[in-house]
N, C-alpha and C positions, 0 to 999 in steps of 0.2 A: 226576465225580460231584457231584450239586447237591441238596440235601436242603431248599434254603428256609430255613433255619432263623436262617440273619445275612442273608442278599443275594440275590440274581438269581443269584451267582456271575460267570462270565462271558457268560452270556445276555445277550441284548439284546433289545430291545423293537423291530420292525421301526418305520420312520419312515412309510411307505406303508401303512397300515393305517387303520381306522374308530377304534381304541380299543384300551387297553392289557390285557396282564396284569397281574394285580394280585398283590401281595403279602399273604394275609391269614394268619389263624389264626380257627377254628370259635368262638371266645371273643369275638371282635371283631366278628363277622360276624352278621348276619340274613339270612344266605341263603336259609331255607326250606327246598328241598331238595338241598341242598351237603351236604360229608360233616359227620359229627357229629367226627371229629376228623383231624389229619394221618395221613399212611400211616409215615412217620419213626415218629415217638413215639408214636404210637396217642394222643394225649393231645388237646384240645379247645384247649390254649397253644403246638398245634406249629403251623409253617408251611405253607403250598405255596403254587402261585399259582392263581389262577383268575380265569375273566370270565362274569359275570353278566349273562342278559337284564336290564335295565330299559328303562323309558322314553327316555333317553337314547342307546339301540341302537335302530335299526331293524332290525328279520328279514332276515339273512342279511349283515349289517356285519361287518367280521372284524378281529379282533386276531390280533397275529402278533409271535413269539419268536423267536430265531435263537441258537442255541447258537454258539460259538468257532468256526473254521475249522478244519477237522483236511486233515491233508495227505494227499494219494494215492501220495506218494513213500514213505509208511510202506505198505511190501508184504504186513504180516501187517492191516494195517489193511484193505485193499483185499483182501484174500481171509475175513477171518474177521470183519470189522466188523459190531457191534452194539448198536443203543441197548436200554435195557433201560428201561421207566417204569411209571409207576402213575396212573391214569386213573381219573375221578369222575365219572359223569354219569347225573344219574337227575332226571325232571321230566317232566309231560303234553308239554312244549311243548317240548324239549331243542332247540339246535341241532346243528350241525357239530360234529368235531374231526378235523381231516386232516392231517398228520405228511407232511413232502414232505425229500428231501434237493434242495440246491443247491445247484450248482454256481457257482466264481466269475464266469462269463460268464451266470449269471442262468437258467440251464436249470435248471427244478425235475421231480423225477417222484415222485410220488404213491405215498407207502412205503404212507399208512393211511388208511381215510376212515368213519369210525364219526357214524353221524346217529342220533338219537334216543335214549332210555331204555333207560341200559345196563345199569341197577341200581342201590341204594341203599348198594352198599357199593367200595369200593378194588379196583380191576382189574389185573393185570401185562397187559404186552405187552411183547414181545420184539421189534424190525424190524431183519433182515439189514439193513446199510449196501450199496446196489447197488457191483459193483466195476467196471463198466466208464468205459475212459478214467483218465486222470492227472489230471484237473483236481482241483484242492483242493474240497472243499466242507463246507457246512453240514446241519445238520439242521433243520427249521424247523418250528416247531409252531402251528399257524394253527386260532383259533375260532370259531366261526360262531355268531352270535344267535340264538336260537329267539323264538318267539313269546310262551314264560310268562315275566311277570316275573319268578318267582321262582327259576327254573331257571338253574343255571349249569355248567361246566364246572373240574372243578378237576384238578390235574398234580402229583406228587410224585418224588422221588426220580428223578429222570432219571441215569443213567448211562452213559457208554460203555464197550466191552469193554476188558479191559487191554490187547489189541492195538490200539485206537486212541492 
């Protein structure tokens, strides 16, 4: 469970990407159209992360996160696996956000692929963990640049099922 609120947790920032997730809170931030607070604490001093078009992105550059490695040896994992998150995206110009699990030999498949103006407020989404195959894998959360500067993608509260 990772709520932003001290760290990244055990997330990682992929190295093979255009640009990072960022750490913010709605107080810090001139986002424009980003959330008016975190999904955690309903408050404008909470955390999550997010990546924002600017100039410094070109349309369609992608940042990418990769949650801890969970094993496929965990058998309630591998039949009942679930991330559970809370998704921000609201903007004329929104880009990507496609949620993929991989595997450790680098096979990704495509849990989510959400493009454009999804709302101006905090979304759940629930994605089965696929169970075929043994191999260990990740979750990986990947954002794609739109074209408004002032549009961004924000991420809260990410969780796995207690069977993970």
């Amino acid at each position: 469970n990772c709520n932003f609120e001290f760290d990244l947790c055990e997330w990682k920032q992929d190295e093979n990407d255009d640009f990072d997730w960022n750490l913010r809170t709605s107080s810090t931030t001139n986002m424009g159209n980003g959330p008016a607070t975190d999904h955690t604490l309903q408050e404008p001093s909470g955390h999550f992360i997010f990546i924002k078009s600017t100039f410094l992105q070109l349309p369609g550059q992608k940042a990418r996160i990769s949650s801890p490695v969970l094993s496929r040896r965990n058998k309630n994992c591998k039949v009942r696996g679930v991330i559970i998150f809370y998704y921000h995206m609201y903007g004329a110009h929104i880009g990507s956000l496609i949620v993929y699990q991989r595997t450790k030999a680098n096979h990704e498949k495509i849990l989510l692929n959400l493009t454009g103006n999804q709302g101006n407020f905090w979304q759940r989404k629930a994605l089965i963990l696929a169970g075929d195959g043994d191999e260990d894998f990740q979750v990986v959360f990947e954002g794609v640049a739109g074209q408004g500067p002032k549009d961004g993608i924000a991420l809260d509260d990410l969780t796995f099922s207690r069977e993970c």
